[in-house]
Backbone as CSV, one residue per row, in Angstrom:
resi,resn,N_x,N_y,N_z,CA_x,CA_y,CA_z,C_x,C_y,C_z
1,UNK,148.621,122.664,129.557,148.645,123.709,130.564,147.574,124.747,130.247
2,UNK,147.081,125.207,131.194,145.484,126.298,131.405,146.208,127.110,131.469
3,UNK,146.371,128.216,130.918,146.242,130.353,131.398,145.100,130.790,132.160
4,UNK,144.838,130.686,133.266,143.551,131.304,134.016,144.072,132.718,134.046
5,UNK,143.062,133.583,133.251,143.286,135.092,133.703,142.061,135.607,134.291
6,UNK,142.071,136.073,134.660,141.051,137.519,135.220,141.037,139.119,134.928
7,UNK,140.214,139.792,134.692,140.282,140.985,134.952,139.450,141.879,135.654
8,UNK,139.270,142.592,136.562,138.144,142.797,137.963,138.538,144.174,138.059
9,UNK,137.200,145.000,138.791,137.182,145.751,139.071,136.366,145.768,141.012
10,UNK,135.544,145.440,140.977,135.033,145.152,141.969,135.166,144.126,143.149
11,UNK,135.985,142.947,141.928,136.726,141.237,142.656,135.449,140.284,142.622
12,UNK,134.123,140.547,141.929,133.483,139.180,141.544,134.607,138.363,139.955
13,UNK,135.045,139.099,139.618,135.258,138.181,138.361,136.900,137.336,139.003
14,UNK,137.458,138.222,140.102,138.275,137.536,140.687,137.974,136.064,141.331
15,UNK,136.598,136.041,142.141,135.997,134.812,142.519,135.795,134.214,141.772
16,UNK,135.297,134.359,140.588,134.642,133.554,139.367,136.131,132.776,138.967
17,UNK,136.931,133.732,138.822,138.344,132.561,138.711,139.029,131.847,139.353
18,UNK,139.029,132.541,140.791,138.973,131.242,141.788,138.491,130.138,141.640
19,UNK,137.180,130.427,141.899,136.461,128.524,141.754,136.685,128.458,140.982
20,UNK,136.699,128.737,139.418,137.487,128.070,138.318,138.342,127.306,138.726
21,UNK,139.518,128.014,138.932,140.933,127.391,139.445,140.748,125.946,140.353
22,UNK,139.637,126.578,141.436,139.316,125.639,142.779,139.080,124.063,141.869
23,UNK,137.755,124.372,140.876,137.120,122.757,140.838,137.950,122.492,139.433
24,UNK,139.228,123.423,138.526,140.222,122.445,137.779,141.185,121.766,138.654
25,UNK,141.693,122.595,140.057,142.503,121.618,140.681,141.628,120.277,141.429
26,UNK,140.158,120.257,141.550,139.934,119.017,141.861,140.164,118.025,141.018
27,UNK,139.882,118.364,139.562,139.998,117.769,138.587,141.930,117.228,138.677
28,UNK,142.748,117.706,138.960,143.751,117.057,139.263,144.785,118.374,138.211
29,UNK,144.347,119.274,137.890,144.331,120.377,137.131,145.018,121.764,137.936
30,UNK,146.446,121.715,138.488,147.097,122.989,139.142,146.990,124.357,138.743
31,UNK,145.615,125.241,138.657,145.740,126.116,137.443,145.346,127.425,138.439
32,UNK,146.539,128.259,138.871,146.237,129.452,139.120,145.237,130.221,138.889
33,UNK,144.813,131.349,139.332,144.064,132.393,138.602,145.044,133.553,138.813
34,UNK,145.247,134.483,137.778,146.398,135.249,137.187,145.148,136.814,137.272
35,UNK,145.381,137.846,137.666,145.184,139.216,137.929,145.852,140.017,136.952
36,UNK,145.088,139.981,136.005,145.825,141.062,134.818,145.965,142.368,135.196
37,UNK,145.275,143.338,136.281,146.100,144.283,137.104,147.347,143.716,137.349
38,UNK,147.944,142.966,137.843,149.201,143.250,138.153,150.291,143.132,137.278
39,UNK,149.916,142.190,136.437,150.698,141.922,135.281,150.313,141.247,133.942
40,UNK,150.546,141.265,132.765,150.020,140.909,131.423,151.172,139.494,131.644
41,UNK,150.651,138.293,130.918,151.989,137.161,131.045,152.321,137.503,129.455
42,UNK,153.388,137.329,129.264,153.962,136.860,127.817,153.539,136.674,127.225
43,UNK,153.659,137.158,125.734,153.752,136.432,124.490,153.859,134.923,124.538
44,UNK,155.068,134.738,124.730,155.832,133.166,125.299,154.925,132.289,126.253
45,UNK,154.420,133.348,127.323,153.613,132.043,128.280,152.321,131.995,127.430
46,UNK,151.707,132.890,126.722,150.504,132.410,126.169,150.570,131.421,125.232
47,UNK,151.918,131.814,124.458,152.031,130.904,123.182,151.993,129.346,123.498
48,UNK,152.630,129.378,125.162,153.047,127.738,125.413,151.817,127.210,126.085
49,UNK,150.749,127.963,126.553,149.633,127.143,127.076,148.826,126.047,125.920
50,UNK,147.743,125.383,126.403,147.568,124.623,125.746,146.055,125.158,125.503
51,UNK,145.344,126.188,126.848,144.250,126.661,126.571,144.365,128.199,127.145
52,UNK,143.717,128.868,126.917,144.207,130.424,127.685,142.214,130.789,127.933
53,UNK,142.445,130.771,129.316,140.700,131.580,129.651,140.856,132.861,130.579
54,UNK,139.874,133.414,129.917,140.157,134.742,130.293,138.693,134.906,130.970
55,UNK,138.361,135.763,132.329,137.663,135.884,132.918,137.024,137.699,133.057
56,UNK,136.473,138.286,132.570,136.542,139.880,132.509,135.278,140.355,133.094
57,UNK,135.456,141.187,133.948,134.050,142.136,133.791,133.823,143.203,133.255
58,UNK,133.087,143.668,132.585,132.411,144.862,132.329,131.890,146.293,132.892
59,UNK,132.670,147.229,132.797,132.214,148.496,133.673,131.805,149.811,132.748
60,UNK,130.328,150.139,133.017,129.874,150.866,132.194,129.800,150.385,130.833
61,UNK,129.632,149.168,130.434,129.099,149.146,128.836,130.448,148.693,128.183
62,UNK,131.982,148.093,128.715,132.893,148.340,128.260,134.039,147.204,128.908
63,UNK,134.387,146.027,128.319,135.098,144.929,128.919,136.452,145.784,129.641
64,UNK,137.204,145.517,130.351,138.175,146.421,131.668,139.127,146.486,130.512
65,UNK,139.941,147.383,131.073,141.046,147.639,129.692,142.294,146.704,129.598
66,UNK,142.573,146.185,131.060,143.742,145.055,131.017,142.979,143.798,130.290
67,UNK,142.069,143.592,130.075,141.419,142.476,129.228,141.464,143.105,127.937
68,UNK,141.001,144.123,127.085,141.438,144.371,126.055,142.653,144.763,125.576
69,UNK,144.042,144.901,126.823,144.890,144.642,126.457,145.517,142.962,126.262
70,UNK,145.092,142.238,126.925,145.461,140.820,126.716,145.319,140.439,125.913
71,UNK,144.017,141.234,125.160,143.574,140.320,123.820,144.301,140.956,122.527
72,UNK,144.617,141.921,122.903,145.668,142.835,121.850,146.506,141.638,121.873
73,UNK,147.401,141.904,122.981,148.485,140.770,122.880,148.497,139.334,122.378
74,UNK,146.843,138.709,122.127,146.563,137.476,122.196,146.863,137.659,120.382
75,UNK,146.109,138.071,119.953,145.610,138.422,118.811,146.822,138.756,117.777
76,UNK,148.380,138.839,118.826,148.991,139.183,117.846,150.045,138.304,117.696
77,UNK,149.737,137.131,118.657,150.725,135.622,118.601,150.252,134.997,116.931
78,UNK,151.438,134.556,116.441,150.758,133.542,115.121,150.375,132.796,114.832
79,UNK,150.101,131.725,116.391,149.578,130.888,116.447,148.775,130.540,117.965
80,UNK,148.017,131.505,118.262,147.306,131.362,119.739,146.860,130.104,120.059
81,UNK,146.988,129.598,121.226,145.962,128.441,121.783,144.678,128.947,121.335
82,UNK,144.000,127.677,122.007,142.681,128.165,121.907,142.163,128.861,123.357
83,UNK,141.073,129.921,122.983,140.711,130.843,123.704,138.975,130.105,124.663
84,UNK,139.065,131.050,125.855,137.839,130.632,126.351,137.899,132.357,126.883
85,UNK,136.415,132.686,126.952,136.040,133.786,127.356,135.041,133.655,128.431
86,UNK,134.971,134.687,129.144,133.782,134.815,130.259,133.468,136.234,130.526
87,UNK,132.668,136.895,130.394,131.929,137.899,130.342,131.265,138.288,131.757
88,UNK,131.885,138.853,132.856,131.007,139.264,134.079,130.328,140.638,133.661
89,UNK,128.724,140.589,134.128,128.172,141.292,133.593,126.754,141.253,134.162
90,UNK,125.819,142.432,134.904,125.265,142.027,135.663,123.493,141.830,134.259
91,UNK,124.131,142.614,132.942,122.817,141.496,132.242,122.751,140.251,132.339
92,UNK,123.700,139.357,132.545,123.480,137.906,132.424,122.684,137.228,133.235
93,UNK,121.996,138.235,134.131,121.069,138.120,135.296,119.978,137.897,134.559
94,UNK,119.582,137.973,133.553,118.745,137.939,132.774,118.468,136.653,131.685
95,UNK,117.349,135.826,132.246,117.020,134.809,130.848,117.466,135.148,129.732
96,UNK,118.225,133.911,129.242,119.001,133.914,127.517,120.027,135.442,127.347
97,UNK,120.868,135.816,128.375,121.883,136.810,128.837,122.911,136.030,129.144
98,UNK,123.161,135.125,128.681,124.234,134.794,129.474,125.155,133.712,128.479
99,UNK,124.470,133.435,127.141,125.652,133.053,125.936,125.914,134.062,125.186
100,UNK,126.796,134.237,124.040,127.755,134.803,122.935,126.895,135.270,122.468
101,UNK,125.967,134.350,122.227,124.440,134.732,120.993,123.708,135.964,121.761
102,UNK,123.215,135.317,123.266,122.031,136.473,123.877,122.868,137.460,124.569
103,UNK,124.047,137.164,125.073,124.914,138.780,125.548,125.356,139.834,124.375
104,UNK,124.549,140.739,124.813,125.196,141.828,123.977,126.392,142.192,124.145
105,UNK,126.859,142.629,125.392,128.194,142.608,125.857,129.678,142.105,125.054
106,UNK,129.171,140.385,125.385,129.714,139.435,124.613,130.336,139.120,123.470
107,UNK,129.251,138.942,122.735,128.798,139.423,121.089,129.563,140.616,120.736
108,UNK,129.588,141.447,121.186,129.787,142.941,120.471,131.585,142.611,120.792
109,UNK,131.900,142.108,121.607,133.280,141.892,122.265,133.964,140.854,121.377
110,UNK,133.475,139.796,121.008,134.250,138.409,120.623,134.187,139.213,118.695
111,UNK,133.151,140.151,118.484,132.634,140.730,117.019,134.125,141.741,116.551
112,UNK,134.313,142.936,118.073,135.029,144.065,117.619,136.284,143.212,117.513
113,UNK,136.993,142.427,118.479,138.408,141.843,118.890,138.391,140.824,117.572
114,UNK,137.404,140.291,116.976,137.990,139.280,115.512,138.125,137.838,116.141
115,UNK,137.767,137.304,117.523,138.423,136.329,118.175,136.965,135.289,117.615
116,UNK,137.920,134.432,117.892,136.804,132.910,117.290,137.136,131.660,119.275
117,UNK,136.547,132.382,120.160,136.398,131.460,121.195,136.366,129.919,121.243
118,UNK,136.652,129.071,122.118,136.223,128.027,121.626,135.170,127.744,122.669
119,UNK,135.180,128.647,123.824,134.179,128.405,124.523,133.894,129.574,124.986
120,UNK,132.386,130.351,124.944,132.221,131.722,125.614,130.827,131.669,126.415
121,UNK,130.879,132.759,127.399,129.649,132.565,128.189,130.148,134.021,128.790
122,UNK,128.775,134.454,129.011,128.626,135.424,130.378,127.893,135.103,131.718
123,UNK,128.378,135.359,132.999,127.889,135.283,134.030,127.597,136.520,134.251
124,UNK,126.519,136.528,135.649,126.156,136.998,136.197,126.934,137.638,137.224
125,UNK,126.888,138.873,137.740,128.023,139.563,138.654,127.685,139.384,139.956
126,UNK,127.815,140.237,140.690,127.264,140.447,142.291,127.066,142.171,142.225
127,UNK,125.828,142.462,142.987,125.355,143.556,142.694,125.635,144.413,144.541
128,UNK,126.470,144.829,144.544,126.655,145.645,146.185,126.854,146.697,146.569
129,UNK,125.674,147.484,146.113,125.551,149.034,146.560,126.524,149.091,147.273
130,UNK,126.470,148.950,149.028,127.234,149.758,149.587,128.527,149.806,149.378
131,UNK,129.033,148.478,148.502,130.539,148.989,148.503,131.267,149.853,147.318
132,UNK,129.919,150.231,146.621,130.589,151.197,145.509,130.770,152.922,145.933
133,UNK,131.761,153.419,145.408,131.433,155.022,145.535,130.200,155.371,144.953
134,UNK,130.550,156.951,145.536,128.852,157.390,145.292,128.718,157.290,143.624
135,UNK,129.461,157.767,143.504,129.234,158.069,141.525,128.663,156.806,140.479
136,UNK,129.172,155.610,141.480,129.071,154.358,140.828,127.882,153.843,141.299
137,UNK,127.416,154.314,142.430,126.589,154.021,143.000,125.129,154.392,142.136
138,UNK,125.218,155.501,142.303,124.420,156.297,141.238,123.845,155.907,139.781
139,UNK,125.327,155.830,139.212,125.158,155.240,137.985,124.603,154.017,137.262
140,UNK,125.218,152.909,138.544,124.963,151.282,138.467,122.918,151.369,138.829
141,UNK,122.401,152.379,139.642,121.291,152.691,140.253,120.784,152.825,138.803
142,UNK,120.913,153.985,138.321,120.101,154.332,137.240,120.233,153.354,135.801
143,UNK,121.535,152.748,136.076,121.395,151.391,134.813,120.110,150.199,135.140
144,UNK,120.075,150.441,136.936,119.299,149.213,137.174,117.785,149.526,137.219
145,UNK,117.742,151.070,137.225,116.247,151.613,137.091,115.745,151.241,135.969
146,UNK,116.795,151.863,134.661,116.703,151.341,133.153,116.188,149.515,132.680
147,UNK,116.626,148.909,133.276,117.055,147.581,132.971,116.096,146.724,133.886
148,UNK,115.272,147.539,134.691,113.825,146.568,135.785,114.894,145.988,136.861
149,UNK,116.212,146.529,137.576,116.454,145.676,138.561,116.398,146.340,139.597
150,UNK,117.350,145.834,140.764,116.940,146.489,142.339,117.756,147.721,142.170
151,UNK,116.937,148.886,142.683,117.853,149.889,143.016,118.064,150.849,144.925
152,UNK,117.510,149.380,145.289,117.985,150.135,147.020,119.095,150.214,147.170
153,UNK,119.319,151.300,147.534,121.124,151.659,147.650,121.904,150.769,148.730
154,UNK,121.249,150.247,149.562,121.499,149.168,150.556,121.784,147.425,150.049
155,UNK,121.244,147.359,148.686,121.198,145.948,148.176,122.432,145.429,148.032
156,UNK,122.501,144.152,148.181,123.573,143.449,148.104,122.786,142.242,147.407
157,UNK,123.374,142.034,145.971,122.543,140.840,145.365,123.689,139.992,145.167
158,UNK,123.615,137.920,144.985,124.585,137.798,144.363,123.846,137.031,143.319
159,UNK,124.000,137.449,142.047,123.559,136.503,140.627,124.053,135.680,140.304
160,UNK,125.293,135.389,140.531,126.471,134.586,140.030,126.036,133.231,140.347
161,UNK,125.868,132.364,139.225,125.028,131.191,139.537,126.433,129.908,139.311
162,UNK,126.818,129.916,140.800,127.981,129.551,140.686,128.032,127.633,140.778
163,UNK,126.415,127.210,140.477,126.922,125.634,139.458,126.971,125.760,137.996
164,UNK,126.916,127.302,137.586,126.657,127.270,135.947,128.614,127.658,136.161
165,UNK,128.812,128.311,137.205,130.414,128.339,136.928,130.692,126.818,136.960
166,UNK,130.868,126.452,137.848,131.015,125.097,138.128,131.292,123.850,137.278
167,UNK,130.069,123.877,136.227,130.376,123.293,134.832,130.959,123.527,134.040
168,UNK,131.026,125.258,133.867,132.072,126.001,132.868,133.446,125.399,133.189
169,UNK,133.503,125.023,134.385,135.316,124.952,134.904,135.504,123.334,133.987
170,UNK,134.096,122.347,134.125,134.422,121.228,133.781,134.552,121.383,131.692
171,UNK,134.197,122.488,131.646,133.875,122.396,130.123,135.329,122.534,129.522
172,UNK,136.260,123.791,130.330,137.470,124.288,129.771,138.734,122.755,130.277
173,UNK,138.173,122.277,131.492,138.991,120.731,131.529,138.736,119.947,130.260
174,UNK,137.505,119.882,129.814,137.678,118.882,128.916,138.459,119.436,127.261
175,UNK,137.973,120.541,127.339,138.500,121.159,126.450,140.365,121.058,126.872
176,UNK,140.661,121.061,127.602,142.339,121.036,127.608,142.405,119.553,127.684
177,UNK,141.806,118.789,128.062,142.665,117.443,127.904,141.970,116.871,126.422
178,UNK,141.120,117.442,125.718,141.307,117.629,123.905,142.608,117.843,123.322
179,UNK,143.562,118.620,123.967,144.110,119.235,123.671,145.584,118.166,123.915
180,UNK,145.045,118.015,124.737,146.931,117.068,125.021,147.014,115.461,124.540
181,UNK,145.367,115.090,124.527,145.141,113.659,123.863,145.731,113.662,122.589
């Protein structure tokens, strides 16, 4: 059994777990995607999965806090499944941004939490001025001034290179039926 979680602020990392979910159930694979806003699952349901992936984005420099609460919780089972991570993050827009090694994000995340992944990656986000408030607007602007990306307040980008999701979904299948063989 898969744990698909998510944690979102904006709802790209919500999509990102969708199609997750979407191409494990082609695979023959019934695997929800779970909204850690609404609720943290168990001790008990994590303990009984066979893989637990967690899907997070990043706001301001900083994985969402219901994801660093999950991993509190993960971290304190005595015997966790094995873990898969995903990093939404609009550096991953960026050549060699988008593994454990080249995300800083990532790295600094899988480093502070002590976690040993068995599979990690960062994607790429979706970038949509208009639907942020102004403040965010602003802010995400001047990260993207910093960082060489678009800053028309009108832009709507999507990075999310969703056959690199696509494979990820086939990577955490094979990785769970490792698991039950």
């Amino acid at each position: 059994m898969i744990q698909l979680l998510y944690a979102t602020r904006d709802g790209q990392s919500g999509r990102i777990a969708a199609r997750i979910s979407l191409r494990l159930g082609e695979q023959g694979l019934a695997v929800p995607a779970r909204n850690l806003a609404e609720a943290l699952p168990s001790a008990a349901e994590i303990a009984q999965a066979g893989v637990v992936a967690l899907v997070a984005s990043v706001r301001y420099g900083h994985h969402l806090k219901e994801a660093e609460d999950f991993l509190t919780l993960y971290k304190g089972l005595p015997s966790p499944p094995p873990l898969v991570l995903a990093s939404v993050n609009l550096t991953a827009r960026k050549p060699g941004k988008n593994t454990a090694e080249g995300n800083a994000y990532l790295r600094k995340w899988i480093a502070r939490r002590q976690v040993s992944p068995a599979l990690a990656t960062a994607f790429a986000g979706r970038l949509d001025y208009p639907s942020y408030g102004w403040l965010d607007r602003q802010m995400i602007r001047l990260i993207m001034k910093m960082t060489g990306g678009p800053t028309d307040p009108t832009a709507v980008v999507e990075y999310t290179p969703w056959d690199v999701v696509d494979r990820f979904a086939g990577d955490i299948a094979r990785l769970a039926a490792g698991r039950t063989a």
